[in-house]
C-alpha positions in Angstrom: 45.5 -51.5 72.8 41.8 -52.0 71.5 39.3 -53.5 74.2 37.6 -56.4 73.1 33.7 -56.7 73.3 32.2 -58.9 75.7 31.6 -62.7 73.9 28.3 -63.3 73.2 26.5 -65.9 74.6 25.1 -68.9 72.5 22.5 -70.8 74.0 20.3 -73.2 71.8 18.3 -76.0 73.1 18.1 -78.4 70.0 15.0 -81.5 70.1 15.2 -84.7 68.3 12.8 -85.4 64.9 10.0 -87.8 66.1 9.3 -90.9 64.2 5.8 -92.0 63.0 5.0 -95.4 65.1 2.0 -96.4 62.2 3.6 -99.7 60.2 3.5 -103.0 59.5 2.9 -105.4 62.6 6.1 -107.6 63.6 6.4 -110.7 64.9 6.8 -111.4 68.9 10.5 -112.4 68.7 11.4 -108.9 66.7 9.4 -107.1 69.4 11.7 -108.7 71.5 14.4 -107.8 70.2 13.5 -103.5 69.8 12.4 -104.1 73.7 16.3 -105.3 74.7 17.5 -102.5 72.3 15.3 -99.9 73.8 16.2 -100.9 77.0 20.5 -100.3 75.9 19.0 -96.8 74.3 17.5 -95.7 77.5 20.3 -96.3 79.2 22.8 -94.4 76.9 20.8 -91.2 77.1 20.8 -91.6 80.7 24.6 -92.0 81.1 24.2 -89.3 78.8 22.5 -86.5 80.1 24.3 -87.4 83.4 27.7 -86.7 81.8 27.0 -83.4 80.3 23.5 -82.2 81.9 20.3 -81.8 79.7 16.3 -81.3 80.6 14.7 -78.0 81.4 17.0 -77.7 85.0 20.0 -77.9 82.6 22.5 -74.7 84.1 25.5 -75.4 82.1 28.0 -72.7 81.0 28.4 -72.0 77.1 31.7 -70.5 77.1 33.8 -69.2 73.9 37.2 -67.7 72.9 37.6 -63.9 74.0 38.8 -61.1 72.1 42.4 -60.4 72.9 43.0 -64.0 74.4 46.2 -63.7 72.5 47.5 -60.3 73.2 46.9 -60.8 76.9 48.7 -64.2 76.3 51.8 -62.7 74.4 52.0 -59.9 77.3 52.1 -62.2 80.3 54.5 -64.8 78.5 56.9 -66.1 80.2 56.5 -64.0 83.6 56.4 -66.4 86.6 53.1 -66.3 88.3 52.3 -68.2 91.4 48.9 -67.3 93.2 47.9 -63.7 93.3 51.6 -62.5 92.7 52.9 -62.3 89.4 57.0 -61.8 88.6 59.9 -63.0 90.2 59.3 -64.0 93.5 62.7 -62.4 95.2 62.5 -58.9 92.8 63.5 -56.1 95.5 59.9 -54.0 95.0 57.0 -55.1 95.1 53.8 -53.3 93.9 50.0 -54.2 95.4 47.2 -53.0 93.2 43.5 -52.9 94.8 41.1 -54.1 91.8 37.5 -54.3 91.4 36.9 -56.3 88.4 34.0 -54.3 87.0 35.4 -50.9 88.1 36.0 -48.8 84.4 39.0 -47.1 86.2 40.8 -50.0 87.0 40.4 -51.0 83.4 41.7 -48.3 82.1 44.7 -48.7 84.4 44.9 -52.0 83.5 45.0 -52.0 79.9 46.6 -48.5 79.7 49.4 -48.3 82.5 50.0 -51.9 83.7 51.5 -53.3 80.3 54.3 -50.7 80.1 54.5 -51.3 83.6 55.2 -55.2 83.2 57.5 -54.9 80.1 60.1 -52.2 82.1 59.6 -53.2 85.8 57.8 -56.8 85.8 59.8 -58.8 83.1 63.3 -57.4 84.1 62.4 -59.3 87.5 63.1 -55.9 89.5 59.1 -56.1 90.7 56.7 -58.1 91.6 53.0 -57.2 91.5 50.7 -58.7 94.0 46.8 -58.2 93.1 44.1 -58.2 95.8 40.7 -57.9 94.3 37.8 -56.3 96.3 34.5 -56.0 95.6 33.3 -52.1 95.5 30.9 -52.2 92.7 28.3 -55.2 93.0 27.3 -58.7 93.1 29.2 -59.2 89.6 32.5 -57.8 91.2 32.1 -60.4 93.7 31.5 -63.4 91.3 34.9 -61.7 89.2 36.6 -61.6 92.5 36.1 -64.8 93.6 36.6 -66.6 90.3 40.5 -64.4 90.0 40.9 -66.0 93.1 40.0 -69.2 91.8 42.5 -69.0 88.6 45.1 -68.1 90.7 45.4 -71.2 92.1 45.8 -72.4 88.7 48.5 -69.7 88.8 46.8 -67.7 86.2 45.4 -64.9 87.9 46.7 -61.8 85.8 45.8 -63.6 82.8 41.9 -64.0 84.1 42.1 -60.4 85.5 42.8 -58.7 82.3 40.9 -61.0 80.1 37.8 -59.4 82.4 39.5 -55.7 81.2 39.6 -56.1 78.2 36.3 -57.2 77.8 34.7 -55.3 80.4 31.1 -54.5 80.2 28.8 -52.1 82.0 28.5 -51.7 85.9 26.4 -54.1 87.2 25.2 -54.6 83.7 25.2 -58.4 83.7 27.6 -58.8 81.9 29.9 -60.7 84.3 28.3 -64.2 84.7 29.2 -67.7 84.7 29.8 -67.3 81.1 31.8 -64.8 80.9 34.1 -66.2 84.1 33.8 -70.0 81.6 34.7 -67.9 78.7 37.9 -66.2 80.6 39.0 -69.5 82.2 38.4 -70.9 78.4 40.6 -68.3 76.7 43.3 -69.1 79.2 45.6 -72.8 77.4 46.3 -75.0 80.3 43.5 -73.7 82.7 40.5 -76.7 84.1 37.6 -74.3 83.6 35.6 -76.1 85.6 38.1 -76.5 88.5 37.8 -72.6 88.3 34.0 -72.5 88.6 34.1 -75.0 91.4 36.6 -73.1 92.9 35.0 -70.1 93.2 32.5 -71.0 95.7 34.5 -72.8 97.8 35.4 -71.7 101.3 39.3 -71.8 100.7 38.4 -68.6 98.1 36.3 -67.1 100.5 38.7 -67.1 103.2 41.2 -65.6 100.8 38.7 -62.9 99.5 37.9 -62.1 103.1 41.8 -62.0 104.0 42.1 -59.5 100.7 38.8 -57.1 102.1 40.9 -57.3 105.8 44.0 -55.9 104.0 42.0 -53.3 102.1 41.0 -51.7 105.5 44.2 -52.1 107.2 45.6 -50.2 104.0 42.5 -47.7 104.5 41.5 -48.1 100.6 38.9 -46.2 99.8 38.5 -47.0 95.9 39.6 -49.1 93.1 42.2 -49.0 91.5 44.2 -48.2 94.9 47.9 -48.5 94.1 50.8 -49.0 97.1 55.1 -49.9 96.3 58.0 -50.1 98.0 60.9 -52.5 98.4 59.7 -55.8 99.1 61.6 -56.0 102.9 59.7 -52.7 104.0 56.9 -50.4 104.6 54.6 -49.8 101.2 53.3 -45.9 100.1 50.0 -44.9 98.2 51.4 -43.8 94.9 49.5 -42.5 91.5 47.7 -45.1 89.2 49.1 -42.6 86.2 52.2 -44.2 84.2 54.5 -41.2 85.3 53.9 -40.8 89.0 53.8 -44.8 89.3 56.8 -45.2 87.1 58.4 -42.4 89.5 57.4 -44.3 92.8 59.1 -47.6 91.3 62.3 -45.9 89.9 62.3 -44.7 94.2 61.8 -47.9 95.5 64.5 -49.4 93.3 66.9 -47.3 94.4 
């Protein structure tokens, strides 16, 4: 499958026409009148640029529609997903990918391998794949990191994830900002995008990012993608990110 290029962002600041104020005098009680309507104006624009932010501090997201929001829909269809595990939650093997969100590796992985992967092993319900992003590359893998987190409280984690691959930019190029993490959360139906950008910097994702970096160490992970299965009641192996040796690892495990 095609990657999609990253969305573009659109950012216009757009100023009112002014009105000429030279014209014919009016009488006190029409003065009146424009004061009290003013006044009801002034308000409005207030209540206004309260609501939906405005002035040269404005910091809001513009977030679009990715590329391959539907492919990535049509793939994860109907799989149960319920925080950072996607799949049936009793299938007998389960499979735990490291990720760095920027890393080009892991997107190769994950647009190359893991979709055979979910259609044979996933969508049968014989395994279950739980994701634990890291941070490897930069600050952007962090922001990626955190804001997975994020969706998968909205249990759409995988979908967020591999909205990021397909549309992955450079290392450290920018590219993944608050826009981009609005546009992924965007692309997702059913997802409240700015539940996930709040969600990201809140303490209950941190704690889970720092359980994920605690897990890394513990499984000695030394780079991304870092790939470990087994059956879901015992001990997990490093296996091969390739689709034969990983396919080989879960036809094992299955066993």
């Amino acid at each position: 499958m095609t990657s999609g290029k990253a969305a573009r962002k659109q950012r216009q600041a757009a100023r009112p026409p002014t009105r000429s104020t030279e014209g014919r005098s009016a009488s006190p009680k029409v003065l009146a009148g424009i004061a009290i309507g003013l006044v009801g104006i002034g308000a409005a624009v207030l209540l206004t640029v309260v609501a939906f932010g405005g002035g040269e501090g404005d910091t809001s997201v513009n977030p679009t529609t990715l590329p391959d929001a539907n492919v990535i829909a049509r793939q994860l269809q109907g799989i149960p997903q319920s925080g950072n595990v996607l799949g049936k939650a009793s299938a007998p093997v389960t499979l735990v990918e490291y990720i760095d969100l920027q890393c080009p590796i892991c997107r190769q992985f994950e647009t190359e391998v893991m979709p055979t992967i979910i259609d044979r092993y996933v969508r049968t319900g014989k395994v279950k794949v739980e994701a634990r992003p890291i941070a490897f590359i930069g600050e952007d893998s962090v922001r990626g990191r955190n804001a997975m987190i994020a969706a998968g409280l909205q249990n759409r984690a995988f979908d967020f994830s591999q909205l990021l691959y397909f549309n992955q930019g450079p290392e450290n190029g920018g590219w993944l900002d608050d826009d981009m993490v609005a546009s992924a959360a965007t692309s997702i139906p059913g997802v409240n995008v700015q539940q996930v950008l709040d969600d990201a910097e809140s303490s209950r994702v941190e704690q889970t990012a720092a359980r994920y970096d605690d897990q890394a160490t513990a499984d000695n992970v030394g780079g991304t993608p870092t790939v470990l299965v087994g059956k879901s009641d015992g001990e997990l192996s490093t296996t091969g990110a390739d689709l034969e040796s990983l396919s080989a690892a879960l036809d094992r495990a299955l066993r």
